[in-house]
C-alpha positions, 0 to 999 in steps of 0.5 A, a space after each residue: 592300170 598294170 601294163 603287160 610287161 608289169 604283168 610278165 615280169 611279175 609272174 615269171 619272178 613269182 613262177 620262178 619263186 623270187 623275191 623282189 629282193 632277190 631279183 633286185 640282187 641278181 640284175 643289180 636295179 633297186 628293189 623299189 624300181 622292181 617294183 615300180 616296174 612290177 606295179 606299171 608305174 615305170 616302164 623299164 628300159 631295153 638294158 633292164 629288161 635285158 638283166 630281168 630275163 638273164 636273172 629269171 631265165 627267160 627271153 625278153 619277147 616272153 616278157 614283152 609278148 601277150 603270148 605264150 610262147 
């Protein structure tokens, strides 16, 4: 089952209109661990949340938060 944070993740890149690649590129974490984190088979740790939100310009509480803000 997709974890919330998956779920977030997944939709602010894709609001966003970046690819798993380009997301890979701009925090420097491999494309495979975008998408594990994306698909809820890893959890990603606070330091890739961090880098996540930097590169989709968005606050970690939107990607961790089950509300909109």
């Amino acid at each position: 089952m997709e974890s919330l944070v998956a779920q977030k993740i997944r939709e602010a890149r894709l609001k966003r209109g970046v690819t798993q690649t380009e997301l890979s590129k701009r925090t420097d974490i491999h494309r495979n661990t975008i998408i594990n984190f994306e698909t809820g088979r890893r959890d990603p740790r606070v330091k890739d949340l961090r880098k996540i939100a930097k590169a989709l310009n968005v606050s970690v509480k939107e990607l961790i938060s089950d509300t909109e803000d």
